[in-house]
N, C-alpha and C positions, 0 to 999 in steps of 0.2 A: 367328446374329445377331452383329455385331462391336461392340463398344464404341471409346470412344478414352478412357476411364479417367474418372480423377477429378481434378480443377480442382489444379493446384499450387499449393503453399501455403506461406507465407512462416517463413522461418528467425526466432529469438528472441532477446533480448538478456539479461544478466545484474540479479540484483538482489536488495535485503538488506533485513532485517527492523528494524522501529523499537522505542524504549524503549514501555514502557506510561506513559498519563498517571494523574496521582494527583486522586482525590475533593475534591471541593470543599465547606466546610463552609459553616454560617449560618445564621440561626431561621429557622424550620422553621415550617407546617401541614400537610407533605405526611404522606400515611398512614406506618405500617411495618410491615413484611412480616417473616414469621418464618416458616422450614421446620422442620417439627417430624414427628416418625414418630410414629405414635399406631396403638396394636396393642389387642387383647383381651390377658386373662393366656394366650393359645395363641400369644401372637405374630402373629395375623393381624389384618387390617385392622376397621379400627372401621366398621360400615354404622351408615349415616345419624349419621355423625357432625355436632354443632350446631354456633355458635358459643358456646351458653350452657353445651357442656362444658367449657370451657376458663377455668381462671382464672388472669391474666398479669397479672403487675407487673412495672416498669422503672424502676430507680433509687428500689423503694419504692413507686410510684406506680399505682394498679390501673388498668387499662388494660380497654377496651372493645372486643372483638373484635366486626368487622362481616361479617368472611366466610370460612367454612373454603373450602378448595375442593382434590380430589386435584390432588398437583402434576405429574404424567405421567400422567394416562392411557395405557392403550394404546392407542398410535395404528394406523389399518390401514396392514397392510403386505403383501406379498409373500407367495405361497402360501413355506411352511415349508421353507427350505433352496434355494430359487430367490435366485441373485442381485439387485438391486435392477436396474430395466433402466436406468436414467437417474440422476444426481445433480439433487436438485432442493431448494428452500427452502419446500414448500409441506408441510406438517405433521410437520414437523420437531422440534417443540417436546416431544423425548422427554432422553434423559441422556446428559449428557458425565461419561465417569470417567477420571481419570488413577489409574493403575496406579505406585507409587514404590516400587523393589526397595530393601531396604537391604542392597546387594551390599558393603558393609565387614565387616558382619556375620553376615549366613547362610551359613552352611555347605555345602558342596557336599550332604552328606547331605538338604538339603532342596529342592534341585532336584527331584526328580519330586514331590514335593507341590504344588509352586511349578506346576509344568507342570500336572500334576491338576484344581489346584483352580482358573486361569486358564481352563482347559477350561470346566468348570463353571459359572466365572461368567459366558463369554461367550455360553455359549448356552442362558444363560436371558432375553439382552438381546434389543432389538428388533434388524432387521436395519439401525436407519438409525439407533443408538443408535451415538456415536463415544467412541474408548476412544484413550488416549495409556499409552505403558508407559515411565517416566522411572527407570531405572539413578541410583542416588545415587552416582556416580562418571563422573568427570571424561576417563577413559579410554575410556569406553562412549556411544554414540549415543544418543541417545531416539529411540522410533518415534514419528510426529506420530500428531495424531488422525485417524480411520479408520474406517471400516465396515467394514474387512475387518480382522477380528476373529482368523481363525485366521493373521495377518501377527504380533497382539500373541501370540498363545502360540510359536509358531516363535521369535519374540525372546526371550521369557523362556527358554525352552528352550536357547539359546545364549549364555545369561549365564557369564560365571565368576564364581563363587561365593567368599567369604575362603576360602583354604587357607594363611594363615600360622600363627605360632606365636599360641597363647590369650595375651590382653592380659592388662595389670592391670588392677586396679577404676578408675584415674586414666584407664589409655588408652581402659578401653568407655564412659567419661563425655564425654570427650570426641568420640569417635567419634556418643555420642546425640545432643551438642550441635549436631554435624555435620546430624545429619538432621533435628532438630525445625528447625534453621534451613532444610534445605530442601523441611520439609512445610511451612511458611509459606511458602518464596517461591512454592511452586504455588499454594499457597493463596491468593494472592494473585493468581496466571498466571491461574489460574478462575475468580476472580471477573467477568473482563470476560465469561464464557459467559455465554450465555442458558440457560433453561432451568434445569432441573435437574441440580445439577455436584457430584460425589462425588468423595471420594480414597478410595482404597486401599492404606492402607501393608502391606505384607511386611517382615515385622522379627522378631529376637529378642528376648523379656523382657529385660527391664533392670532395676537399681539406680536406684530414684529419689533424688534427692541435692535440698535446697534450691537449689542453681541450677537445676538439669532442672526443678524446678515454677514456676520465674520462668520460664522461655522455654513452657514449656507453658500457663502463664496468657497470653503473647504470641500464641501458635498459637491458643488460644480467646478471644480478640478477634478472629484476624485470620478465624477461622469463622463467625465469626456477622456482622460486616459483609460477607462476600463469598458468604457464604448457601452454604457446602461441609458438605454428610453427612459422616462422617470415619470408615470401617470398619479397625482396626486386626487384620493377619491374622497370628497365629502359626506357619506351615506344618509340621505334621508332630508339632504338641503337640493334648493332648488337655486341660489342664487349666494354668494359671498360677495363683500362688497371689494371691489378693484384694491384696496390699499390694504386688505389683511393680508398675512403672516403666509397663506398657502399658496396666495398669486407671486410675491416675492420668491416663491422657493418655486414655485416654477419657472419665474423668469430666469433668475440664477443657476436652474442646473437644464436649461431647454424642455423642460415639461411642459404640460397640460393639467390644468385643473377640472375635473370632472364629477358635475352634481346634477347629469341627469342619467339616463341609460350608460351602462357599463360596457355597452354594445359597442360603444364609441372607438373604446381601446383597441378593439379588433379590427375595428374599422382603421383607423390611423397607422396601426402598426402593419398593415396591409398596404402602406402607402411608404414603406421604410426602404430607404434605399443606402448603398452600399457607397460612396464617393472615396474615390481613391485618385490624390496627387501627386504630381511628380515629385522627385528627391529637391530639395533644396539644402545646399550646406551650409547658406550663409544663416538655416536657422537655428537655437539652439538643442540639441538633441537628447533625451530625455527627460524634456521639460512642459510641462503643461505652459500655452499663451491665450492670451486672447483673439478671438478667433472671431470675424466680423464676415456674414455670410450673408447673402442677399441674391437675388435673381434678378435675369436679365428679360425674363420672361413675362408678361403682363398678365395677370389674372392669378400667378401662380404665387402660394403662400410655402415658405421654407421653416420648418422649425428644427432645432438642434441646438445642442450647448453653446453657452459663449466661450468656450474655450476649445483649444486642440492640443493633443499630445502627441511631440514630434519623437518618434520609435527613435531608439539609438541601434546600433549593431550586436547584435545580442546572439549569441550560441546558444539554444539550451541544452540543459544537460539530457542524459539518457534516464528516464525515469523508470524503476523497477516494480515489478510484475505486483507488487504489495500496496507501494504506492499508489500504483494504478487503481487497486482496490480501493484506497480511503477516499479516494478523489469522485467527487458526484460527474464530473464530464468525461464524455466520452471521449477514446481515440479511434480512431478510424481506419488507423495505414491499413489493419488485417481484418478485411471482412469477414464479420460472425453472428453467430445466432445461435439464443440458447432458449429453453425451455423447464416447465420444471410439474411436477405430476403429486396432489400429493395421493398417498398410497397406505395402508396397513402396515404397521413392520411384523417383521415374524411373532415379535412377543405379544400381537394381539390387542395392547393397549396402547403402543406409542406408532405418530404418525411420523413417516417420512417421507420425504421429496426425492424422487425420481426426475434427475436432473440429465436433460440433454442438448449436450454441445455439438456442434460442428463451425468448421471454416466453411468459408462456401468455394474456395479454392482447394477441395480438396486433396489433391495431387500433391500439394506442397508441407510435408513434413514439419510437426511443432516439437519444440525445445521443453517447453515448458504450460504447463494451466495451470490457474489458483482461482481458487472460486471464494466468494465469502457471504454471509447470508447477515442482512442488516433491517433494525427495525423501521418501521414509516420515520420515527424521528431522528433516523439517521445513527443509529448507533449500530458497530458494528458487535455483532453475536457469537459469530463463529467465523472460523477461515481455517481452508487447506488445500492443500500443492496436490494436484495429481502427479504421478512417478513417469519415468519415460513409456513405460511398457502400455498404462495406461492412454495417454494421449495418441497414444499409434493407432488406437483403434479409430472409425467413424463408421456412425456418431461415439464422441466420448459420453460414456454413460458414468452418471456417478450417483451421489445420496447424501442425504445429511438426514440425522432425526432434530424435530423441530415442534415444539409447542405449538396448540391453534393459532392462529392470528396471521393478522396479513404481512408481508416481509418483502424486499427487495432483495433477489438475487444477482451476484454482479460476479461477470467472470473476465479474466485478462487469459488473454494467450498470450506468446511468443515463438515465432516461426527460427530455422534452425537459421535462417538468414536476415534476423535481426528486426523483419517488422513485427510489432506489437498493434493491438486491440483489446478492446472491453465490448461488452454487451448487457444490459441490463433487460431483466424481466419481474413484473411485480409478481408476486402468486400469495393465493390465499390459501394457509393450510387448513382445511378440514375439509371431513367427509362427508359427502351428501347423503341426508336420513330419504332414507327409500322406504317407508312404512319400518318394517322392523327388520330392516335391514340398512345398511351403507352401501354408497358407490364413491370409489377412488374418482380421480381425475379421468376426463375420457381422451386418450390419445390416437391415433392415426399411424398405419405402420405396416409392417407385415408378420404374419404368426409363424412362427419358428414351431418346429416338434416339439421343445421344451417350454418356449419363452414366447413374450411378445418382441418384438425388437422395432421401439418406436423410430418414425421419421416424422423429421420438421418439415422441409420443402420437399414434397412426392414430386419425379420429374412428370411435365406437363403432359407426355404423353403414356404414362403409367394406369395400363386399367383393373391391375388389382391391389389398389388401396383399401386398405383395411382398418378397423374401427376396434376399441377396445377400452373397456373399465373393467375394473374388479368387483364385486358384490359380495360383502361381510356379513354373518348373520347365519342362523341356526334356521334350515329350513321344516317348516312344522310337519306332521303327516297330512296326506291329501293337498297341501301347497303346491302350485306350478307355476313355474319360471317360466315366463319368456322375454322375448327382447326385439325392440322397436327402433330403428332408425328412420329419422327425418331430417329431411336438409332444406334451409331456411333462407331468404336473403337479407330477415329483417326478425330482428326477436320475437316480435311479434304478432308476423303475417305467417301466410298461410303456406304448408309444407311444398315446395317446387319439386323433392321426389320424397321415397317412402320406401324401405326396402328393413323385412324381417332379418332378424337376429340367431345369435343359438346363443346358449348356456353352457360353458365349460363347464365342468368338475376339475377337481384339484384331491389330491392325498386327505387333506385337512376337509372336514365335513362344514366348516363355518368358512369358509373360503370358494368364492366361484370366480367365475368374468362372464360379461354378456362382450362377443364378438360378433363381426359380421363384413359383408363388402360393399365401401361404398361405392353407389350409383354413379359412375361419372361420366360414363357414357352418355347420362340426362342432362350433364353439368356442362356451360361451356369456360370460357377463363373468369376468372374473377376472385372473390369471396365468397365462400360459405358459411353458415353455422351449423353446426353438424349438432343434433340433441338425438342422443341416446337412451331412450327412455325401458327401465323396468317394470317391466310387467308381473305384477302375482293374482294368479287367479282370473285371468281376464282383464284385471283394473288398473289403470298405471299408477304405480308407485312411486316414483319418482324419476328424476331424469338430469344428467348433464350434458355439460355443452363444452364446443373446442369449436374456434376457427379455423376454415381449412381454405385455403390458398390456391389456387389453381392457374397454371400457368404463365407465373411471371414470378419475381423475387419480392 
């Protein structure tokens, strides 16, 4: 069979990220919300925790709690160690952590703790939990936020660490000043997250000084209004003593100090729950107080800020499809999911991404997509508007050309009735070397006379799903193609089915695709990983993968 490829797709334009807006204050009925960990004395989580365990005052004031509730469940996801197959905003509602190195102060000697115990804490997260790794220095990139989690250990791994001469007492004060000011400014970057938003400091113990406890009373206001867990990590200590500088700043902003397994964190934050109080007007509203919280319950340990911030009545405004772009959090009113392929462009030498969107409310008509393509450190690269004519279609298929390297894609819709969404998907652009040949991205779908025409979610009782890469390269004389389908439940267990391929032709003699159908009649619901492997000569040559989904969202 011959193809004529895939639809051309339009080059991107440049563009840059805006300030954050600031809270808006004024009396107040709206409820207020408190994140608080609440453990047994074994540190694990309280079952059947009430409202009537908890007793909470604010500025003196006792306060009437109306609803506990876990603040992350865990949400379903992906069989264990399978990629996620799509970016989507549809249960989503797990943890953003920012990761903050204090690269003025640790020591190269604690690099491989630092690698170690990042290890540790990333895979005990979900696989659709995003993690940002922010270097306290001016010279070093930040990685943005991500799902792909072993991107944040590879960074941290390539940190340079202090290797000048030991400060004085005057220089590591100031050097703390340095960083308590820039755990607040995240402090404050996270608060616009949804969800549940932790920091992670890596740091040396410190000399606490009365000015370090003014900016540490600053950093625990700016926690408890912006609703941040705060895990302070010592890498490669076993024990600080009670009166230094990083048990204060835990006390001060309801942290934990952590100098053994990083395990810890996942464990605790597994134990976070959501407390939400009645309205009170006689408090004042827009204002961080002090916030005195205790339990009624014996055995049971409470931690959270000493302070609360009481919400004022706030409108927000309508934020625009661009905006939406600069912004790392997601919105959610319009559920979507996108995808992204990369591919050969016609000239032969540059790659593009084959990018695919859908609502998952199909039926319902959009106004407007803007997609924009940004690096790990958060910069954006390129953005543009698909047209009306475009959007009508589903799936919306679009393109961008894009240097190798890994990139976050992030698209915003708007429906012709006013709700908006974002979805984000990481992808790595390059093409897999197959002996002497490439394979594009391998997608799922069904083959047209002309084209392939990918799909993201195959409906659950669909039995001809279809499989598809491209394969680049000059085939030699006496060479033969073929092509191998396997489907996996675990990278690297053994295949559960197995179903041969064909080799397209195309016009262009250095251009093919291996297709074929997959088995799914073998398959029941779940995850898959689909590896599509090239065959030359009998030998396999190389092979990609794509998760594939089966029945359910």
């Amino acid at each position: 069979m011959r193809f004529a490829g895939l639809i051309a797709l339009p080059l991107l334009a440049l563009a840059s990220f805006p300030a954050a807006r600031p809270h808006a204050a004024g009396q107040t009925s709206v409820a207020t919300t408190l994140d608080l960990v609440v453990t047994g004395a074994d540190g694990r989580p309280v079952a059947n925790l009430q409202p009537s365990d908890l007793i909470i005052r604010i500025g003196g004031r006792p306060q009437t709690v109306t609803n506990v509730r876990v603040a992350a469940p865990e949400p379903p996801t992906v069989r264990a160690g399978l990629p996620i197959p799509y970016g989507t905003n549809v249960g989503i509602d797990g943890r953003t952590t920012a990761v903050l190195v204090d690269v003025a102060r640790l020591t190269p000697a604690r690099g491989a703790a630092i690698t170690a115990g990042l290890t540790t804490l990333t895979a005990g997260l979900s696989p659709t939990d995003r993690v940002a790794l922010i270097p306290m220095s001016t010279d070093v990139r930040p990685v943005d936020f991500t799902t792909a989690h072993a991107r944040i250990v590879d960074a941290a791994a390539a940190l340079t660490l202090h290797t000048g001469a030991p400060r004085t007492a005057r220089q590591d004060e100031t050097t703390v000043e340095a960083m308590l000011a820039a755990l607040t400014r995240a402090t404050v970057m996270l608060g616009g997250e949804p969800g549940v938003k932790t920091l992670v400091l890596i740091t040396e113990p410190f000399t606490v000084t009365g000015d370090l406890r003014q900016l540490i009373l600053t950093l625990g206001e700016a926690v408890a209004q912006h609703r941040v867990a705060l895990y302070v990590v010592t890498p490669g200590t076993t024990t600080v003593p009670p009166a230094n500088g990083v048990h204060a700043l835990a006390a001060g902003t309801g942290g934990l100090v952590i100098t053994g397994e990083w395990s810890e964190i996942v464990a605790r934050e597994r134990a976070r729950v959501e407390v939400t109080l009645a309205p009170d007007t006689k408090l004042d509203s827009g204002v961080v107080s002090r916030a005195l919280i205790t339990t009624s319950r014996s055995g049971m340990v409470v931690r959270g800020a000493p302070f609360a911030f009481v919400p004022a009545n706030t409108t927000e405004r309508l934020v625009s499809l661009t905006d939406m772009l600069r912004r790392t959090r997601p919105f959610t009113d319009l559920p979507m999911r996108v995808a992204a392929y990369p591919v050969l462009h016609t000239d032969r030498s540059s790659i593009r991404l084959l990018i695919v969107a859908e609502t998952i409310e199909n039926e319902r008509p959009l106004a407007w997509a803007e997609f924009a393509l940004i690096t790990p450190d958060g910069r954006m690269v390129a953005q543009w508007t698909e047209e009306r004519d475009a959007v009508a279609s589903r799936p919306i298929v679009a393109g961008v050309l894009a240097p190798e390297g890994p990139y976050r894609l992030r698209w915003a819709a708007s429906e012709l009735s006013g709700r908006r969404g974002t979805a984000d998907v990481d992808v790595d652009v390059r093409l897999v070397p197959a002996g002497l040949f490439r394979l594009s991205g391998l997608m799922v779908g069904r083959l047209g006379p002309e084209n392939f025409l990918p799909v993201l979610q195959p409906p659950a009782d669909s039995p001809g799903i279809e499989w598809y890469a491209e394969v680049y390269g000059a085939i030699e004389a006496g060479q033969t193609l073929t092509a191998r389908l396997d489907v996996l439940t675990t990278p690297a267990g053994p295949a559960v089915a197995s179903a041969d391929g064909r080799v397209l032709t195309s016009p262009d003699p250095t251009r093919r695709a291996i297709s074929g159908k997959v088995p799914v009649a073998d398959l029941g619901p779940g995850d898959y990983l689909l590896r599509a492997t090239l065959v030359v000569n009998g030998v396999d040559a190389g092979s990609v993968t794509q998760t594939l989904r089966r029945g359910r969202e």
